[in-house]
C-alpha positions as a printed Julia matrix, in Angstrom:
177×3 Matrix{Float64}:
   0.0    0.0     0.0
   2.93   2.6     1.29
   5.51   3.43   -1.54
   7.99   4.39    1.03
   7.73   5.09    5.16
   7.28   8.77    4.22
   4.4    8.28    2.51
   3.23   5.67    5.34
   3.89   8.73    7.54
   2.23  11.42    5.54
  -1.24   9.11    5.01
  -1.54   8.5     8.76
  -0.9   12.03    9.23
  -3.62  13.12    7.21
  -5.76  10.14    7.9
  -5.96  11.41   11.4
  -6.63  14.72   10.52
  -9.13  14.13    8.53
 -11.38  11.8    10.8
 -10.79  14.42   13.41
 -13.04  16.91   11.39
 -14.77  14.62    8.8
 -17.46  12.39   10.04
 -17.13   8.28    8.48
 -19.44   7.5     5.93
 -19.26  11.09    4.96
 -19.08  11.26    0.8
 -16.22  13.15   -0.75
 -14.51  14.33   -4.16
 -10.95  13.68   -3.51
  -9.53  15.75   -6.56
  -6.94  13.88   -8.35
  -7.04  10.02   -9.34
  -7.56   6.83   -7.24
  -4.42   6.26   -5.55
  -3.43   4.8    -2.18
  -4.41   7.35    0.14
  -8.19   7.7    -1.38
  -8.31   3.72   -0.82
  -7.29   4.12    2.82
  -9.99   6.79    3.31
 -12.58   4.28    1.19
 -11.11   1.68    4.2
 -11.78   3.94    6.83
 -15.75   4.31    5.69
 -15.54   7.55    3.62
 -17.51   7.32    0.39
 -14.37   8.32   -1.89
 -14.75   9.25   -5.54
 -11.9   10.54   -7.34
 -11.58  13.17  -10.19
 -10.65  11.07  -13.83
  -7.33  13.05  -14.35
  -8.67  15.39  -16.27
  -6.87  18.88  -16.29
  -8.73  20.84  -13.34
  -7.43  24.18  -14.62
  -9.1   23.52  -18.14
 -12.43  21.33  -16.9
 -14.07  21.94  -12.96
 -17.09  20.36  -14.64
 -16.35  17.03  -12.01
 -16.13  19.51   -9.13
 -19.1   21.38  -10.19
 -21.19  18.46  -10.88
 -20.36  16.71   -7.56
 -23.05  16.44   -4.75
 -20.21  15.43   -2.35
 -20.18  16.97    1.27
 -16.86  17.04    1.47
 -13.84  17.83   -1.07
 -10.29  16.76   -0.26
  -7.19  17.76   -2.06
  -4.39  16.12   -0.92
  -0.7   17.14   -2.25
  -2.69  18.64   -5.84
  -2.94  22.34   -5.7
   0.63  22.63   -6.16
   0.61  21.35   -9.78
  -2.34  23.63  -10.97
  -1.87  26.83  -12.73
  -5.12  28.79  -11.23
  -6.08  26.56   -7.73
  -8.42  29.87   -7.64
 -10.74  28.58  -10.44
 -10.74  24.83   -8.94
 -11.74  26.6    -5.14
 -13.91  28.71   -6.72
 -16.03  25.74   -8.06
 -16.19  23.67   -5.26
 -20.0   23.8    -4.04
 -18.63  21.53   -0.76
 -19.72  22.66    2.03
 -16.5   21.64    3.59
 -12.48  21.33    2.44
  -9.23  19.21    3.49
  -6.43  20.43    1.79
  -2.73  19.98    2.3
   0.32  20.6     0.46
   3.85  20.34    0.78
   5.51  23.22    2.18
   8.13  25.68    0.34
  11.64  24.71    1.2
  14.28  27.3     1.49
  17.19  25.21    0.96
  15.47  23.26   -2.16
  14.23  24.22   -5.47
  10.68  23.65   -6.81
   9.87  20.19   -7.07
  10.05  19.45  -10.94
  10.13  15.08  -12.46
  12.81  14.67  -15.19
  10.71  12.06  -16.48
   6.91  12.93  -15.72
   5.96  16.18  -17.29
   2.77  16.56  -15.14
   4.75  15.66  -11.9
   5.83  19.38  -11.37
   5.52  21.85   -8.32
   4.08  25.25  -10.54
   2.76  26.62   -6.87
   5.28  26.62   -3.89
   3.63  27.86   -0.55
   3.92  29.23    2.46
   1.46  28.64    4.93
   0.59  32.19    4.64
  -0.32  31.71    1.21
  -2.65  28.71    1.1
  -4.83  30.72    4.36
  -4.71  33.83    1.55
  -6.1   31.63   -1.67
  -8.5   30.09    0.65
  -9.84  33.36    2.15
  -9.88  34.44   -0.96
 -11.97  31.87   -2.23
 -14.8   31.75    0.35
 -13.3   29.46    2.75
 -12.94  30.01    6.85
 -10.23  28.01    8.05
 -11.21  25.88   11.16
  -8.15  23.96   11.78
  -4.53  23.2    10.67
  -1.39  21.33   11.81
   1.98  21.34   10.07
   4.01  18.42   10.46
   8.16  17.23    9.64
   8.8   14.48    7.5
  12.41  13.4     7.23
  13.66  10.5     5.68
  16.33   8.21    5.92
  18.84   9.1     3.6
  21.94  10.55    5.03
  23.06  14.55    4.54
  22.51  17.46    5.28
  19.24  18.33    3.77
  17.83  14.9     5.44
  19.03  16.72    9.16
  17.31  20.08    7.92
  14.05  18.4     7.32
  14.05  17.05   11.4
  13.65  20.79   11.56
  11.63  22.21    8.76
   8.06  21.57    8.55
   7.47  20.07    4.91
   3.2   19.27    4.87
   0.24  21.74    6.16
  -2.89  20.26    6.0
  -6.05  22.37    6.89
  -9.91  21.92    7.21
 -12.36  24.73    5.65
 -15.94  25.23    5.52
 -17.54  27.47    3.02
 -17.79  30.86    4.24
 -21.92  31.51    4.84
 -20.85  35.31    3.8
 -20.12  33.9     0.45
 -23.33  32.07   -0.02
């Protein structure tokens, strides 16, 4: 199921988030494909249904056309030109999102081989609250967490320091409605 212990660490993580402020059996649009950690929320009694890989800055119709309760995005905003559209269209009353953290001593995130697997958006804490403010959201809660790993160097002892994931839970703003 895990691809590596960081990712074992990063799907508790946000496992336990999650069931902290999403009720089981709750249905959600987890934007993005079926992948590991939408089968451990399906395990945990969520009713998950996944986005079909469409291009979410060019089509929001799966977003718009969901009667989910709840939308998660886990680790996608990142890769999207305009994550203000795809917010925008979410008619959710309520929103997980996390995303990997900007990291001083590293470059954006960009695949040699997979030309979708790229980091356009970096953020800052700071700057996810802003874009989800700005979208109609009121942040309710959010935890940052470390995730080093066990290679050897220095940029593996900088991240036993540097938070790398913020995850945070939103419900629609009722000024908005």
């Amino acid at each position: 199921m895990y691809q590596n212990i960081s990712h074992e660490k990063r799907y508790n993580k946000t496992l336990s988030f999650l069931k902290q402020h999403i009720q089981g059996g709750s249905r959600i649009l987890d934007l993005g494909i079926h992948n590991p950690l939408s089968q451990l929320m399906q395990q945990q009694g969520y009713k998950v249904k996944n986005t079909n890989g469409e291009d979410l800055d060019e089509d929001q119709s799966s977003i718009t056309d969901s009667k989910a309760e709840v939308v998660t995005a886990f680790e996608i905003l990142e890769h999207l030109l305009s994550p203000y559209q795809v917010l925008k269209s979410i008619k959710a009353e309520k929103l997980v999102v996390s995303v990997p953290l900007r990291l001083w001593f590293s470059p954006a995130y960009r695949s040699k081989k997979d030309l979708w697997d790229r980091h356009y958006h970096e953020f800052e804490d700071w700057q996810l609250d802003w874009l989800l403010e700005k979208t109609g959201w009121k942040i309710i809660a959010r935890e940052k967490w470390t995730n080093p790993n066990s290679s050897f160097g220095i940029r593996t002892l900088l991240r036993y320091f540097t938070t790398r994931y913020y995850i945070v839970f939103a419900e629609k703003n009722k000024q908005e409605n």
